[in-house]
N, C-alpha and C positions, 0 to 999 in steps of 0.2 A: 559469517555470523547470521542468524537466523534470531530474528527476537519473537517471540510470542505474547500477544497479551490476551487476556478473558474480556467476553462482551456476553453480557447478560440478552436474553431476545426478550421483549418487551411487548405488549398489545399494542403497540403503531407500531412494530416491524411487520404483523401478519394481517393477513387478507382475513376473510370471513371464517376460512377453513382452519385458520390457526396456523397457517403455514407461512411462512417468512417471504415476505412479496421478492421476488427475485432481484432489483434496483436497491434494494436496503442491503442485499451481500454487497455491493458496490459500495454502498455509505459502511458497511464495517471493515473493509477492505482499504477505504481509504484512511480509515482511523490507523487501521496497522501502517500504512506508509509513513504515517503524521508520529507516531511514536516511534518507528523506529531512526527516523531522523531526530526525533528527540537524543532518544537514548545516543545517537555520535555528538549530541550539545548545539544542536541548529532549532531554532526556535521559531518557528515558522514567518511569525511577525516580524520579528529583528530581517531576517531574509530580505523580507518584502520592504523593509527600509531603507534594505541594501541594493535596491534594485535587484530582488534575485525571487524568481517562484518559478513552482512544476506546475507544469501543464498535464492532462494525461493525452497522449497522442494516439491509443491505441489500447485495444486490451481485448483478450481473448480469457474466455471463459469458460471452463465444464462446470455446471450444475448438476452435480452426481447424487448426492439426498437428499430429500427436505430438512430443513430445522424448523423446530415447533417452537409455540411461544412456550414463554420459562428456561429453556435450551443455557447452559453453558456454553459456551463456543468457545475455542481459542483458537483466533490467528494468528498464524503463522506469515513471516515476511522476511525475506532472503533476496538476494542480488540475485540474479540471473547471467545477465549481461551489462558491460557499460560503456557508453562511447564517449565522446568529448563533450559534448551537449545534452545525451539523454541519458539513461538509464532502463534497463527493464528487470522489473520485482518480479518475484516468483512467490508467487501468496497460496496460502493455502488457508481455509477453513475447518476445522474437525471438531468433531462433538463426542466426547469419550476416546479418540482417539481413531474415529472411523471417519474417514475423508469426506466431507462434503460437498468441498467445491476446489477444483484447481485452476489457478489462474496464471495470466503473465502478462501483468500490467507495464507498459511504455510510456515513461513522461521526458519531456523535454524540460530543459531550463528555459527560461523565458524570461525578457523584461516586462514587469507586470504592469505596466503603463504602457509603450510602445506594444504589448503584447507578440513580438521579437524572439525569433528562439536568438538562445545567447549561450556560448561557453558557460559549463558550470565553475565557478569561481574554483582557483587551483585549489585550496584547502580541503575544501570538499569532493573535488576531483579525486584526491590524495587518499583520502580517506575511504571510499569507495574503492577504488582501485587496491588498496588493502586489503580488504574484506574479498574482495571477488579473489586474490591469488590465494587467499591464506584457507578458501572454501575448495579450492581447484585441490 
């Protein structure tokens, strides 16, 4: 499964130049994580009540075009890989459908009080591990 959603670019995404500060694809990137655990029905708060939050442990990035301000985007956010504890996304960014940035972002499950990596709870373990064979 791959979800997509639109992120409008905004005058405090860009620098002077109009160009979208390169730490804000990070903040739209992380929106796409945050929705697409929506859309499996985990609600990020309820989680954290659960004693349950991502971490990001790692993340590798190509910045391949600018995005301007006004830009339609849609990102793209897909499994990659997943282990017992973490997970790694394969995000992508496009604008018209021309690549902008590829990414493969690594988050741990963690208790967010102990700040602990911790097994991702089975249900969501399940759930993931779904997606990744039914993409394979």
């Amino acid at each position: 499964m791959t979800l997509a959603i639109p992120v409008r670019v905004y005058y405090e995404d860009t620098d002077a130049a109009g160009i979208v500060y390169y730490a804000n694809y990070l903040r739209f990137i992380e929106r796409g994580r945050t929705e697409f655990l929506r859309a499996l029905g985990h609600d990020q708060n309820l989680l954290m009540q659960e004693g349950i939050a991502f971490a990001v442990r790692s993340a590798s990035v190509e910045f391949l075009k600018p995005a301007r301000l006004d830009d339609l985007l849609t990102i793209e956010t897909g499994i990659a890989s997943l282990g017992r504890a973490q997970v790694t996304f394969a995000q992508r960014i496009l604008r018209d459908h021309v690549l902008l940035l590829d990414a493969k972002i690594r988050v741990v499950c963690i208790d967010p009080v102990r700040g602990k990596p911790n097994p991702m709870p089975r249900r969501i373990h399940a759930q993931l591990a779904a997606l990744t064979k039914a993409a394979q």
